[in-house]
N, C-alpha and C positions, 0 to 999 in steps of 0.2 A: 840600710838593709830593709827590703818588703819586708811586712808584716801580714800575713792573710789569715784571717778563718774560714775555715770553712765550714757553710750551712751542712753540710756532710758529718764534719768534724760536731758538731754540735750534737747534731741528732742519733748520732751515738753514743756519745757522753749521756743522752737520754736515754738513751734506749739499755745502755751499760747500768745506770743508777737504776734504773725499773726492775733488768732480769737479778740484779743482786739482790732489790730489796724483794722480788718475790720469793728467789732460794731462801730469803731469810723469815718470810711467813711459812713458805710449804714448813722448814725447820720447827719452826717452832708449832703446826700444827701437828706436826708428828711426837713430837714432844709433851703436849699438851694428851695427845692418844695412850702413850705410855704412861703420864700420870694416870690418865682416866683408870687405862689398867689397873696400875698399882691403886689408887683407891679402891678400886670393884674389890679387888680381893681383898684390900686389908678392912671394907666393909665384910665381906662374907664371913672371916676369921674374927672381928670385932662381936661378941656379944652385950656389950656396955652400950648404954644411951649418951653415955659423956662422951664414948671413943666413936662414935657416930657423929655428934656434931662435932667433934675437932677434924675429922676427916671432913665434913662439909663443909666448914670455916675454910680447912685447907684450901679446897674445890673453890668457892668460892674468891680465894686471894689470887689463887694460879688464875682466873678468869680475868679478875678486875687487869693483873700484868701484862696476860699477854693480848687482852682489849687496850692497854696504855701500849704497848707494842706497836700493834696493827695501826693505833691511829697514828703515831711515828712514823713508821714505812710510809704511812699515805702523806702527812703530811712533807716526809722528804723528797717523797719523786715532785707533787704539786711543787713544793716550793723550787726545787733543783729546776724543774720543766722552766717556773715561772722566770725564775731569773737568767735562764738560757736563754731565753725566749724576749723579754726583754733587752738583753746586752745585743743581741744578734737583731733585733729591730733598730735599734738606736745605731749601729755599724754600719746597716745597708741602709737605713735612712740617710745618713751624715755621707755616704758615697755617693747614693745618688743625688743627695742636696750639689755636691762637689761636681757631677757629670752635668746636672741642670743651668749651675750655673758658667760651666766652661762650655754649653752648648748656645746658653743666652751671649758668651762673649764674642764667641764665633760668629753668629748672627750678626753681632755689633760691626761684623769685619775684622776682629780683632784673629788674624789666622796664623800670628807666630807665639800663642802662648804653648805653653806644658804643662801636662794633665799630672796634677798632682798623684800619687801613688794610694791608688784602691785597697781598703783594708782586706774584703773580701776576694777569695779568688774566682768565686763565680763570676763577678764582675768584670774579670781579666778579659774579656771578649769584648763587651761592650767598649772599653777603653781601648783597646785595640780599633775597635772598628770606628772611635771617633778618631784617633789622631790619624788612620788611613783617609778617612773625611775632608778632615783638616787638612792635609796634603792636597789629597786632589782639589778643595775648593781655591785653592793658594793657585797652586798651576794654574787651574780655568780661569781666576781671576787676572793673573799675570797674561795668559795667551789673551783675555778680553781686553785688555788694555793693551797688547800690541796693534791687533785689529782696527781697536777705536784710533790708534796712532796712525798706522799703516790707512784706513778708511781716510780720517782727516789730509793724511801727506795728497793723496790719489785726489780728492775733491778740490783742495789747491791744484795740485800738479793738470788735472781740467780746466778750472779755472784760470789759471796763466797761459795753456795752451788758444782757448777760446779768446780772453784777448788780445792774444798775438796771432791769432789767425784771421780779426775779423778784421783788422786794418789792410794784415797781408794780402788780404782777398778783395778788396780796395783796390790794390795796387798791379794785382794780378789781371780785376777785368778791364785799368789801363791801356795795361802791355801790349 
């Protein structure tokens, strides 16, 4: 059974990991807005210098989290991109390693192999249009080897003509 990826397929999966992890920052900056809120006021209401710095302690923790957030989000899309990004380099390199070297076979004259099956399906054309190749160079090869035969038969079939006509012609200005 083919198997294909597609570079299509891939870059949605990037592009899916990205729009989630941003829904998941707007979130949590809105979030972060509502604490702001609810501090402001329970600083207004707070007349203690103790109950001031706990709510700044607070402030200051909800920071440090949703900064350990934010770098998360980033480093998930990088790393997701990175290994998409990789896996799908290594898949169309090893295809077209595999198109190179069934184009160097061909060259060789080798015109009855089969093209192994391309992971990727954007590739699906280029393989198409080599085994059409390989066809036609097969026929033109076969039609040029009748020729060469047919050419050879003809250059005898002159040559036995000529010398059976050059004695006959001897024999004719006898007559």
């Amino acid at each position: 059974m083919k198997r294909t990826h597609s570079l299509l397929n891939a870059l949605t999966t990037i592009t899916v990991i990205t729009i989630i992890s941003l829904v998941c920052v707007w979130g949590a900056r809105r979030y972060e807005r509502v604490l702001d809120e609810q501090r402001a006021e329970r600083l207004r209401t707070t007349r203690s210098a103790e109950g001031r710095l706990e709510i700044e302690a607070e402030r200051q923790r909800t920071v440090m989290v949703l900064d350990a957030f934010y770098i998360w989000v980033v480093t998930l899309i990088l790393g997701s991109a990175s290994v998409l990004t990789w896996r799908l380099h290594r898949g169309i390199r090893r295809d077209l390693t595999t198109l190179i070297t069934a184009f160097e076979r061909t060259g060789e004259g080798d015109f009855r192999q089969s093209l192994p099956i391309l992971n990727f399906s954007e590739l699906d054309p280029l393989g198409a249009a080599f085994i059409h190749m390989e066809r036609d160079l097969a026929e033109t090869q076969g039609k040029l080897l009748l020729k060469n035969r047919l050419e050879a038969v003809g250059s005898m079939a002159a040559g036995i003509a000529h010398e059976l006509c050059n004695p006959l012609g001897g024999i004719q200005g006898y007559a």
